[in-house]
N, C-alpha and C positions, 0 to 999 in steps of 0.2 A: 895536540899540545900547543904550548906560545909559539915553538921552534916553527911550525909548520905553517901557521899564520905571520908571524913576525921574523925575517931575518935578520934576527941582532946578536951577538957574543951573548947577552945577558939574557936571552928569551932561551936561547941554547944549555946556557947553564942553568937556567931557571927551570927548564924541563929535564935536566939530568939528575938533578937537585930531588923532585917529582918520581922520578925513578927510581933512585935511590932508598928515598923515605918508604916509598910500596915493597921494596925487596927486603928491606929493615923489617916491616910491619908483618910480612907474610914470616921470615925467619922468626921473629918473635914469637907468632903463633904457633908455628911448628914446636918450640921450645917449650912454650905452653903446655903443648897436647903434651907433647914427651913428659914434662913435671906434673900433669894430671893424672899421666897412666901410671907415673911411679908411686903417684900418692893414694892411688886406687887400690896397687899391686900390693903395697904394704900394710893398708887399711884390710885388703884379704886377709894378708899374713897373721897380723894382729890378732883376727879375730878365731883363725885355725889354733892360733897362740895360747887366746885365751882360754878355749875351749878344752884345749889339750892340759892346763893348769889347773883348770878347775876340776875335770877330770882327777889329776892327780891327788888335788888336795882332798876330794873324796875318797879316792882310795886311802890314805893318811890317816884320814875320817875313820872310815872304818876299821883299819886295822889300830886303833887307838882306842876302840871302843873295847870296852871290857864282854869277853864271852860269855856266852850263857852255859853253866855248869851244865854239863849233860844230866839225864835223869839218873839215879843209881837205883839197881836193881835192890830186892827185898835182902835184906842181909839172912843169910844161911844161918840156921842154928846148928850150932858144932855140938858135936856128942853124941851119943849112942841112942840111935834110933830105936823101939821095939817094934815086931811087926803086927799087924793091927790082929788081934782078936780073933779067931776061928768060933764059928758058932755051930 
């Protein structure tokens, strides 16, 4: 740095100044990473979210859908049967 070539107050400050701005820069990145991974994390969420609504609104779906009558069996005729015929 200036300090180690230059012995002045102002080369000294001028390389502390240097150091500073790099520990700024790397903290910022750190910050970075951390506001990427949170935007990542909920960008999951979001989408287990979505998945899980849509889901539901299918089921909503179908149970809004109107049933199918079951088949109904032949209707029984009421009344007095004779027994068939002896030959």
């Amino acid at each position: 740095m200036a300090a180690t070539v230059l012995n002045s107050s102002r080369a000294i400050e001028m390389s502390v100044f240097v150091v500073r701005a790099f520990v700024r820069m790397r903290e910022m990145l750190v910050k970075n990473r951390q506001l990427a991974a949170k935007i990542n994390e909920l960008d999951r969420r979001l989408e287990t979210h979505d998945t899980a609504i849509q889901d539901l609104i299918e089921a909503i779906k179908e149970l809004m859908a109107p049933e199918e009558m079951p088949k109904r069996m032949p209707k029984r005729k009421i009344g007095f049967r004779l027994p068939p015929a002896k030959s």
